[in-house]
C-alpha positions as CSV (number, residue, x, y, z in Angstrom):
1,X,30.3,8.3,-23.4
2,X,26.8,7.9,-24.5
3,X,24.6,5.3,-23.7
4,X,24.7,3.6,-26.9
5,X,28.7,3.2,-26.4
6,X,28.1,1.5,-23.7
7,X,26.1,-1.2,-24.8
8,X,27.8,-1.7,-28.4
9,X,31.1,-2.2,-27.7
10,X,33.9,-1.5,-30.0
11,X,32.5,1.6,-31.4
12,X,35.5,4.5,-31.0
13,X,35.8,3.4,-27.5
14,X,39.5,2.6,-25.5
15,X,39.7,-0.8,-23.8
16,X,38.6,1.1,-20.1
17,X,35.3,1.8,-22.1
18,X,34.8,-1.7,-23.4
19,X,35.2,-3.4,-20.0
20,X,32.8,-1.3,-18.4
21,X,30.4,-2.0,-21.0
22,X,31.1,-5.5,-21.0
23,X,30.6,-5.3,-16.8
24,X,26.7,-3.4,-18.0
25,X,26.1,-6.1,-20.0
26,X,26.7,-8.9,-17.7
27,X,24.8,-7.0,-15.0
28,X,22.0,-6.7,-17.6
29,X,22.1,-10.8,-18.0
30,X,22.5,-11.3,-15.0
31,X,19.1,-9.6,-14.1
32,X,17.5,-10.5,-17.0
33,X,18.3,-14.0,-15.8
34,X,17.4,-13.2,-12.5
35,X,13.6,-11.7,-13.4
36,X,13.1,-15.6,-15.6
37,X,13.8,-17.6,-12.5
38,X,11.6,-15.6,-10.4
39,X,8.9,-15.1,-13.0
40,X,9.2,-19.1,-13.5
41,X,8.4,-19.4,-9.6
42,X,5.8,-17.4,-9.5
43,X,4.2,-19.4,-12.0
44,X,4.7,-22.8,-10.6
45,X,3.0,-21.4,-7.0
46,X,0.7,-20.5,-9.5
47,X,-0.1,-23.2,-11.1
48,X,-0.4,-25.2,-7.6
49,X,-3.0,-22.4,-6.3
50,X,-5.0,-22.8,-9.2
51,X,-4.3,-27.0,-8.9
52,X,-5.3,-26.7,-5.4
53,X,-8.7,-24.9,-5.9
54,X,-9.5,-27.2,-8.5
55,X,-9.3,-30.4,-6.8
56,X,-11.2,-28.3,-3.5
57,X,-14.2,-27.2,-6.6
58,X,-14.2,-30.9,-7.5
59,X,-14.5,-32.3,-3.9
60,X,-17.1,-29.5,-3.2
61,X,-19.1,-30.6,-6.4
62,X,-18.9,-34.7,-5.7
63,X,-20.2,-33.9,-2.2
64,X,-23.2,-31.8,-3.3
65,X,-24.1,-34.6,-6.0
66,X,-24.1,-36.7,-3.2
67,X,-26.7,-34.4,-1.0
68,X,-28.7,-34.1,-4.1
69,X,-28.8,-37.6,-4.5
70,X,-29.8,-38.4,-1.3
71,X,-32.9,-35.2,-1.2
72,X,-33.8,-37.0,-3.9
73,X,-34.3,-40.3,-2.3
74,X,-35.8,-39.0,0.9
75,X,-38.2,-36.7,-1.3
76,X,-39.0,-39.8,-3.8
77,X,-40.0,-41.2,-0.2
78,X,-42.0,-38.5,1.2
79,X,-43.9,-37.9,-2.0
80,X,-44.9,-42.1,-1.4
81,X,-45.6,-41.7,2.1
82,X,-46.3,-38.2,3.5
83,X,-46.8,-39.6,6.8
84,X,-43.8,-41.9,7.8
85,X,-44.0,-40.3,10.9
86,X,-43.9,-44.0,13.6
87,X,-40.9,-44.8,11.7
88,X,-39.3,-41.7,10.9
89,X,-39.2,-41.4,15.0
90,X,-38.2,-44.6,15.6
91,X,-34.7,-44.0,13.2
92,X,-34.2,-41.0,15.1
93,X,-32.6,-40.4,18.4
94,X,-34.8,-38.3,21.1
95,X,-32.1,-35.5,20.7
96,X,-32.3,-35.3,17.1
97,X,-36.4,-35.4,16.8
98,X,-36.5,-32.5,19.8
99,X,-33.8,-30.0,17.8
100,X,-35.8,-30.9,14.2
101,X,-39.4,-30.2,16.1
102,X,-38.0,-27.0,17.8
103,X,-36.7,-25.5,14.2
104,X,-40.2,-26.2,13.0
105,X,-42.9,-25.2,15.4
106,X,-45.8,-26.8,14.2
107,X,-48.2,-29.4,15.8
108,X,-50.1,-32.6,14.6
109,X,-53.5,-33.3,15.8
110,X,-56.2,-35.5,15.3
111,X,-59.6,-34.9,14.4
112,X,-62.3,-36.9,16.0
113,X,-62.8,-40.2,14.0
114,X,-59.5,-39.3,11.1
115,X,-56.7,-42.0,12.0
116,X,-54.5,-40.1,10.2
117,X,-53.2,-37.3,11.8
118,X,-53.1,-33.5,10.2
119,X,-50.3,-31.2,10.1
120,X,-51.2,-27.8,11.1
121,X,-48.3,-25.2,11.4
């Protein structure tokens, strides 16, 4: 028998015939109902991923809104004061001021009568 016997059944087949074509066609349900359920999973885990990276995006963007904010602040304050320098070691502890003054090497000096100090780097 052809194909198309077997999947329309009652077409000049004998009973033997239409049982094995009703057998293809419940195996053909089957997997068609097998590929939906799997197809639906992989969605839904996809759907989380996509979730997932979403919410990391939006915790990534409130952080750096935060850092911008506060560059903002210190830079409002630095353009006000460019020399904060007796405070801005007094906030700091010793370890922090030697690691910031080693990534910068640079040296402030004073010149003869100047109370202000000059940066020269």
């Amino acid at each position: 028998g052809s194909l198309r016997n077997l999947l329309l059944p009652g077409r000049h087949m004998s009973g033997r015939k239409r049982y094995a074509s009703g057998d293809v066609m419940e195996k053909t349900v089957e997997r068609r109902q097998k590929r939906m359920i799997k197809n639906r999973e992989s969605a839904a885990r996809s759907r989380a991923r996509k979730q997932a990276y979403t919410h990391e995006l939006e915790n990534k963007v409130s952080r750096l809104e935060e850092e911008n904010e506060r560059l903002r602040r210190e830079k409002a304050i630095a353009v006000k004061h460019p020399f904060p320098l007796k405070s801005y070691m007094y906030s700091k502890p010793k370890f922090v001021l030697q690691v910031e003054v080693e990534k910068f090497p640079c040296s402030w000096v004073n010149h003869g009568s100047s109370s202000q100090p000059r940066f020269t780097g």
